[in-house]
N, C-alpha and C positions, 0 to 999 in steps of 0.2 A: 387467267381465270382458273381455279382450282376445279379439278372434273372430279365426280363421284368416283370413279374409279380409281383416283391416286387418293383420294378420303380412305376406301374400305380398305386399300393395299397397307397404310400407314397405321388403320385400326388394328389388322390381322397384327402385324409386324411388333406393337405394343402389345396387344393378348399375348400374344404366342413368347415372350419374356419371361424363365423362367424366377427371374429376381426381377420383378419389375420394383422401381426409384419411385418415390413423390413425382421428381420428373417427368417418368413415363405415365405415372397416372393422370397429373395434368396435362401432359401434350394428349393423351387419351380420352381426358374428357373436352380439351377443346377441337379435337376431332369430330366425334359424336356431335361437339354443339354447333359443329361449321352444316355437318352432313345432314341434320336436323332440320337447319335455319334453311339448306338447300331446298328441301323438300318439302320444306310447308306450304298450303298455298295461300297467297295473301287473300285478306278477307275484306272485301266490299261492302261498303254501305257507310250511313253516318247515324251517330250518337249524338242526339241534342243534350244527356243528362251532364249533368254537374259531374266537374270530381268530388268522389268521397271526400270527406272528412278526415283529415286523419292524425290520430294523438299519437307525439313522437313524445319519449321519455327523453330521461336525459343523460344516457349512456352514449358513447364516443359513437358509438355506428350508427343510432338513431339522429344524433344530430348531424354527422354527416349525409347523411341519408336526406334528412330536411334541407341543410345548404344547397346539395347537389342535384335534387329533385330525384323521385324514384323513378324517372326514365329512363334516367339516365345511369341511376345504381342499376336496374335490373338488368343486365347482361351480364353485370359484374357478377351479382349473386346466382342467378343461374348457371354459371360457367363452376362457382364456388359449388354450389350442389352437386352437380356434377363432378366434379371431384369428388366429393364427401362421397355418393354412391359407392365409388369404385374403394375408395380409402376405408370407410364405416359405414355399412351397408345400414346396421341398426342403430346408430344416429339419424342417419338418413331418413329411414323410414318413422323414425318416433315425430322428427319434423313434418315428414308430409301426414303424418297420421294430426299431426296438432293442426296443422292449416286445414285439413279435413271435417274438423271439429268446430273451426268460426264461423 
């Protein structure tokens, strides 16, 4: 089992990179999303409502996205965000600023 404490040592260890690689950004942000997933706490109760609806185009990631079902993408894409953060901060944030907006 991985302990928070070898999570933060391996974050500092990435930071602290005066040329941090693509590499180090993504072992960096799957760090963050491991130490993240640690510490949340799961949330109780049930949902009778329906899923949404949802209109997929027809661009190569939307139709995989429908093939795969989006429960299965969204770890993917969040680990991907994650990344993005550390890589383009202002990408990043135009995206969450668009999802803010639906």
């Amino acid at each position: 089992m991985i302990r928070e404490d070898d999570l933060r040592e391996a974050i500092a260890e990435c930071e602290g990179s005066k040329h941090p690689t693509a590499s180090t950004c993504l072992k960096l942000a799957a760090y963050y999303t491991i130490l993240n997933h640690k510490t949340e706490v799961p949330q109780r109760g049930y949902s009778y409502a329906s899923e949404p609806e949802i209109q997929y185009s027809t661009s190569e990631f939307s139709q995989l996205v429908q093939k795969r079902g989006i429960q299965n993408c969204f770890p993917i894409i969040d680990e991907a965000m994650s990344a993005l953060l550390m890589v383009n901060p202002q990408l990043y944030n135009n995206i969450i600023r668009k999802l803010s907006e639906v």
